[in-house]
Backbone as ProteinMPNN parsed JSONL, in Angstrom:
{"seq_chain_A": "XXXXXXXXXXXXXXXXXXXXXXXXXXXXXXXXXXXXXXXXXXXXXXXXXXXXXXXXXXXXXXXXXXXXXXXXXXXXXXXXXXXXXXXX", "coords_chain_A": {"N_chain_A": [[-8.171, 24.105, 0.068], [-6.801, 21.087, 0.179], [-6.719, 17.836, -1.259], [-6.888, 14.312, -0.15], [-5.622, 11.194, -1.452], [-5.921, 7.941, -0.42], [-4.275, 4.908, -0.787], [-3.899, 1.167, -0.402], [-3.705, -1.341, -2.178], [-3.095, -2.246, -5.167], [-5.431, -2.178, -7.444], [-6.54, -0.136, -6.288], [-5.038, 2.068, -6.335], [-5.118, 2.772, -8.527], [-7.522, 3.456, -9.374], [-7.231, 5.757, -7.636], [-5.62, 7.305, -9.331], [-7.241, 7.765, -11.206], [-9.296, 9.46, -10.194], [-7.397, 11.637, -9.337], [-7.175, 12.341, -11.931], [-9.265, 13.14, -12.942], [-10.585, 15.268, -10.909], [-8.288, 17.184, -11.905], [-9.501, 18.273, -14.549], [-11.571, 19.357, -14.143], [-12.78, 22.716, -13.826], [-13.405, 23.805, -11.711], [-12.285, 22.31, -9.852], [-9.373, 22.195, -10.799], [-7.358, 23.742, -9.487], [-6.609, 22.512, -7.011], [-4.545, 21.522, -4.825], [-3.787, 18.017, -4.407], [-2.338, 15.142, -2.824], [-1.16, 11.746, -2.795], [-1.594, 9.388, -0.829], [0.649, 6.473, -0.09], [0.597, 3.13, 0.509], [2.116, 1.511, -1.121], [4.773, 0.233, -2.958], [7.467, 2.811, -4.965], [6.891, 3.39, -7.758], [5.871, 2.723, -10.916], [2.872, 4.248, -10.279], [3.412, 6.687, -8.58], [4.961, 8.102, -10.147], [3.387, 8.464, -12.585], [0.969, 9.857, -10.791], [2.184, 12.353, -10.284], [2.497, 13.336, -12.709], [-0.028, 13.528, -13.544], [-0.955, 16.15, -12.158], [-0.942, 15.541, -9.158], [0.931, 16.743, -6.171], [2.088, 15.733, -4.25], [3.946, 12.688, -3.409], [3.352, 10.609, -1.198], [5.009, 7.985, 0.718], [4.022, 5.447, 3.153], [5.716, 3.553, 5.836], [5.837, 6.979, 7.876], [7.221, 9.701, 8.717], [5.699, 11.802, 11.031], [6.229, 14.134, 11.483], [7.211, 14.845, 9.396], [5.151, 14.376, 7.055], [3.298, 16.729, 8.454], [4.561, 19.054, 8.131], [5.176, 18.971, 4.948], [2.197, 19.025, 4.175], [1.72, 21.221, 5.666], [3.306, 23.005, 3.92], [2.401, 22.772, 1.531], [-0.029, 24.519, 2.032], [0.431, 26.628, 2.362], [1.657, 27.253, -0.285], [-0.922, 27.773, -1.39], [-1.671, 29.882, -0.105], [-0.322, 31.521, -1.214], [-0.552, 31.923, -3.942], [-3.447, 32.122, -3.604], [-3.072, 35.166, -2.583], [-1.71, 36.182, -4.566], [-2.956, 35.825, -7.096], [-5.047, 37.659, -6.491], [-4.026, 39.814, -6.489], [-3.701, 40.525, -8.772]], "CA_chain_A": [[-8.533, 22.719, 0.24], [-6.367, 19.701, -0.21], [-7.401, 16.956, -1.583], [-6.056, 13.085, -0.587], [-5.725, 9.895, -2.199], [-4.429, 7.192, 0.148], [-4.53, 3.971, -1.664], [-3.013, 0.178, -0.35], [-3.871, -2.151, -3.136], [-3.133, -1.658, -6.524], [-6.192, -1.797, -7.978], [-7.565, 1.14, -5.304], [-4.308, 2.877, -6.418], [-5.622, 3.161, -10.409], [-8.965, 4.5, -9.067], [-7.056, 6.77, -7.264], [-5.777, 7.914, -10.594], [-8.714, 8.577, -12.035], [-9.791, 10.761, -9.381], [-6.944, 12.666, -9.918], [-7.015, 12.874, -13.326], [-10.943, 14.044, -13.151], [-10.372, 16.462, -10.573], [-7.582, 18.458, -12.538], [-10.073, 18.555, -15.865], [-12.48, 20.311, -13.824], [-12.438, 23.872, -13.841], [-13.654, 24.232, -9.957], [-10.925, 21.676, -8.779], [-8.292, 22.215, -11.006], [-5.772, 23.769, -8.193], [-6.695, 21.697, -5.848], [-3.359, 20.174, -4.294], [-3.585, 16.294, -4.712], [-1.484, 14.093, -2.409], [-1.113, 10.939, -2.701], [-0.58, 8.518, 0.372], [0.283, 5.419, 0.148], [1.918, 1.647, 1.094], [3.083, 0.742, -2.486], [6.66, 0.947, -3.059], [7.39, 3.332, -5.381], [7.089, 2.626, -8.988], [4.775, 4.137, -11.961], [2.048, 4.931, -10.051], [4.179, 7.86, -8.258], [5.588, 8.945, -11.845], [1.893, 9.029, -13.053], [0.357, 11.061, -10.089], [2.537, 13.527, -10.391], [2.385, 13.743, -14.423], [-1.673, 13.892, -12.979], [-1.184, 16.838, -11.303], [-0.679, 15.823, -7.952], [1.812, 17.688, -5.518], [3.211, 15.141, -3.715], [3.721, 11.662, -3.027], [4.132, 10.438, 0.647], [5.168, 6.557, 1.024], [3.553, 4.662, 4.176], [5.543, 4.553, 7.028], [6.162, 8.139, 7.413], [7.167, 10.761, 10.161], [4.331, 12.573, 11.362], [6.75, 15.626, 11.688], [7.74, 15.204, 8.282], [3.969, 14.528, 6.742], [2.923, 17.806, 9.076], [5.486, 20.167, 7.324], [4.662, 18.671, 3.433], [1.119, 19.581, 4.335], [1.743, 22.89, 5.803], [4.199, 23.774, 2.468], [1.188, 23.37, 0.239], [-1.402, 25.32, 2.539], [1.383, 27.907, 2.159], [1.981, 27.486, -1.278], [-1.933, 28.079, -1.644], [-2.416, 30.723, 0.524], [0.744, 32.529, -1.907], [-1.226, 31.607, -5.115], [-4.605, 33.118, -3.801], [-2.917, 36.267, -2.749], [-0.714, 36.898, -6.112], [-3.937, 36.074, -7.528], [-6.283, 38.482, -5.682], [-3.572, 41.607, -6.665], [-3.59, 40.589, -10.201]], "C_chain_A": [[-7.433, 21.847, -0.341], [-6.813, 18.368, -0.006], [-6.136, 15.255, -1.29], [-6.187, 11.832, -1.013], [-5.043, 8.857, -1.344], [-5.221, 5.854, -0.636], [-3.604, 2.201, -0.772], [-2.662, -1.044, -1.366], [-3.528, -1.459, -4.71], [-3.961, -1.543, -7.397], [-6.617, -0.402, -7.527], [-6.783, 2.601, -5.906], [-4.702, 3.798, -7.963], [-7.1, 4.151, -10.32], [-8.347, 5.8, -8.585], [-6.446, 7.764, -8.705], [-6.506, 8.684, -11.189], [-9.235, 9.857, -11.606], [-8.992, 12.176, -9.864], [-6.728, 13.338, -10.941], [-8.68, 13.864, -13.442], [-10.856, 15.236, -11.975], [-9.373, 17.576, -11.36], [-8.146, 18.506, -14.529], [-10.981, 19.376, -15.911], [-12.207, 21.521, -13.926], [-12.918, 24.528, -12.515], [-12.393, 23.529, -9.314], [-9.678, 21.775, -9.368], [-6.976, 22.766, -10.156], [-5.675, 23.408, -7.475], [-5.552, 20.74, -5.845], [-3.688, 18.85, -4.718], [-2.161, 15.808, -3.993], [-1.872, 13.121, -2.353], [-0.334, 10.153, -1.401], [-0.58, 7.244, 0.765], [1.149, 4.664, 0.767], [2.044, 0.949, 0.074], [4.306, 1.449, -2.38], [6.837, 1.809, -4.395], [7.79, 2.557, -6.679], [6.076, 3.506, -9.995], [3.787, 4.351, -11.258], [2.421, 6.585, -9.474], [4.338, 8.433, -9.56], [4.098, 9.478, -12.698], [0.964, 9.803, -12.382], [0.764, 12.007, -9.648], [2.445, 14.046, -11.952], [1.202, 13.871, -14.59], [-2.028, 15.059, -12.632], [-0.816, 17.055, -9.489], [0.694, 16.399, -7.81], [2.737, 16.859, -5.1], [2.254, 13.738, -3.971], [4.265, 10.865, -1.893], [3.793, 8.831, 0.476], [5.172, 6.044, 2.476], [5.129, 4.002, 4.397], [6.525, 5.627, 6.386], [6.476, 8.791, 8.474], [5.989, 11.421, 10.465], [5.066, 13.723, 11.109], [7.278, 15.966, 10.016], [6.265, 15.623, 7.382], [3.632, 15.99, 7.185], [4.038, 18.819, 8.008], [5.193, 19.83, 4.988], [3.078, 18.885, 3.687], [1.057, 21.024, 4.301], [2.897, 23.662, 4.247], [3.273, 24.138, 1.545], [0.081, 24.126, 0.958], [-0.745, 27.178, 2.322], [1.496, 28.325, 0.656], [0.052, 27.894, -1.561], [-1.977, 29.357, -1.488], [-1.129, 32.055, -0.248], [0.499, 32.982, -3.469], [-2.362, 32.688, -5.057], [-4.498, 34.863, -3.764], [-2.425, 36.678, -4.214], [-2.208, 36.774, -6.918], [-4.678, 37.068, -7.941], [-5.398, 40.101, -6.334], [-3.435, 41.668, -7.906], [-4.971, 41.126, -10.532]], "O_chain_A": [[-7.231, 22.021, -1.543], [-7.187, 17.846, 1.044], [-5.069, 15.04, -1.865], [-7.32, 11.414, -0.772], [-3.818, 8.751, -1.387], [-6.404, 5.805, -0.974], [-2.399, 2.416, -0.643], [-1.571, -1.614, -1.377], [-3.76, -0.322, -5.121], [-3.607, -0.85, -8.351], [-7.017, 0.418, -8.354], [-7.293, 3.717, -6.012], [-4.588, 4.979, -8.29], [-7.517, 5.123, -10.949], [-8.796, 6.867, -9.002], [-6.932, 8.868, -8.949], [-6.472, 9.853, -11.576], [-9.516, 10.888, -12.218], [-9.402, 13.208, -10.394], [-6.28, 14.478, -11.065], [-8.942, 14.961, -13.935], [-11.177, 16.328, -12.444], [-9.715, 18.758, -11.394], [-7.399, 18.704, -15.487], [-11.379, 20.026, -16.877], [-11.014, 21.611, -14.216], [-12.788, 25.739, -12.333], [-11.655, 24.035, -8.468], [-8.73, 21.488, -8.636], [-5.845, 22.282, -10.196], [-4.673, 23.68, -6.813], [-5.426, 19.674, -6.446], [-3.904, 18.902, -5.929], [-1.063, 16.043, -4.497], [-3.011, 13.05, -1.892], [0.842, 10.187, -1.04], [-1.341, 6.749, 1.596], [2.142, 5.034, 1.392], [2.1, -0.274, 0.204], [4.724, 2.54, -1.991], [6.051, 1.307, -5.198], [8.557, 1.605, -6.822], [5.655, 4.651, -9.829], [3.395, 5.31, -11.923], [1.789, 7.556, -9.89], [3.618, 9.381, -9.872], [3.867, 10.559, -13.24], [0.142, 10.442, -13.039], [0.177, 12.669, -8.791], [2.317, 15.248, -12.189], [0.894, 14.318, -15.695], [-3.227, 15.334, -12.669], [-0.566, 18.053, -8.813], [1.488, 16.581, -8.733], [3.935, 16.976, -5.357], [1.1, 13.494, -4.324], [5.444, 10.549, -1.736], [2.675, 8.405, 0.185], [6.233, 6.156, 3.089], [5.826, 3.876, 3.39], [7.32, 5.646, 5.446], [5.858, 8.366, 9.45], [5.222, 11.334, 9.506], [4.457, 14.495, 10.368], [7.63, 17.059, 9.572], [6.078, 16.784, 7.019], [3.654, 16.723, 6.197], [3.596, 19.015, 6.876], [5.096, 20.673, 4.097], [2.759, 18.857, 2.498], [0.618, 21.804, 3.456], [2.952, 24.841, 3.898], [3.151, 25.192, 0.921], [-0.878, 24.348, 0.218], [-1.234, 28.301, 2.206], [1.448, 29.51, 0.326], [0.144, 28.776, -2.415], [-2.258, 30.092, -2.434], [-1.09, 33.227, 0.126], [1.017, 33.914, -4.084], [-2.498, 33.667, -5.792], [-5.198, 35.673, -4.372], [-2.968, 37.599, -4.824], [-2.577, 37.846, -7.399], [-4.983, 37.42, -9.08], [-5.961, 41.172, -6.562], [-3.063, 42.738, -8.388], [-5.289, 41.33, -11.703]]}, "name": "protein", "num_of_chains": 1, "seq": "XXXXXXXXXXXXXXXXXXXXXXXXXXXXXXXXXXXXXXXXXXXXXXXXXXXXXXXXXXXXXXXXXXXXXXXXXXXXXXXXXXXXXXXX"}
């Protein structure tokens, strides 16, 4: 499962925070990916939802072909986690 945060306002963006900060305290969601996707220009909120946990941070507009491949990296990077996991 990946989990996303898209945010346009900066208040919506601080909630989105939160989220991510309370999902990686859990102990059911803690590996749960986290992207963030938004239309703020980059600035501390990026620097703080990755120091959150999240994976990435994708800035509104975007390629589709690029978005599609940063998706599929972390379904990959999951599906490389659960195996190494599973043989441990």
């Amino acid at each position: 499962m990946i989990s996303f945060c898209t945010h346009a306002r900066k208040s919506f963006g601080l909630i989105c925070l939160e989220i991510c900060h309370e999902l990686k305290q859990r102990h059911i969601s803690r590996n749960t990916p986290i992207i963030f996707v938004t239309g703020q220009p980059l600035g501390e909120n990026r620097q703080r939802a990755l120091e959150l946990g999240a994976v990435d941070y994708i800035e509104k507009p975007f390629e589709a072909s690029d978005f599609v491949f940063r998706i599929a990296s972390q379904i990959r990077n999951g599906q490389k986690n659960e195996t190494a996991s599973i043989q441990n």
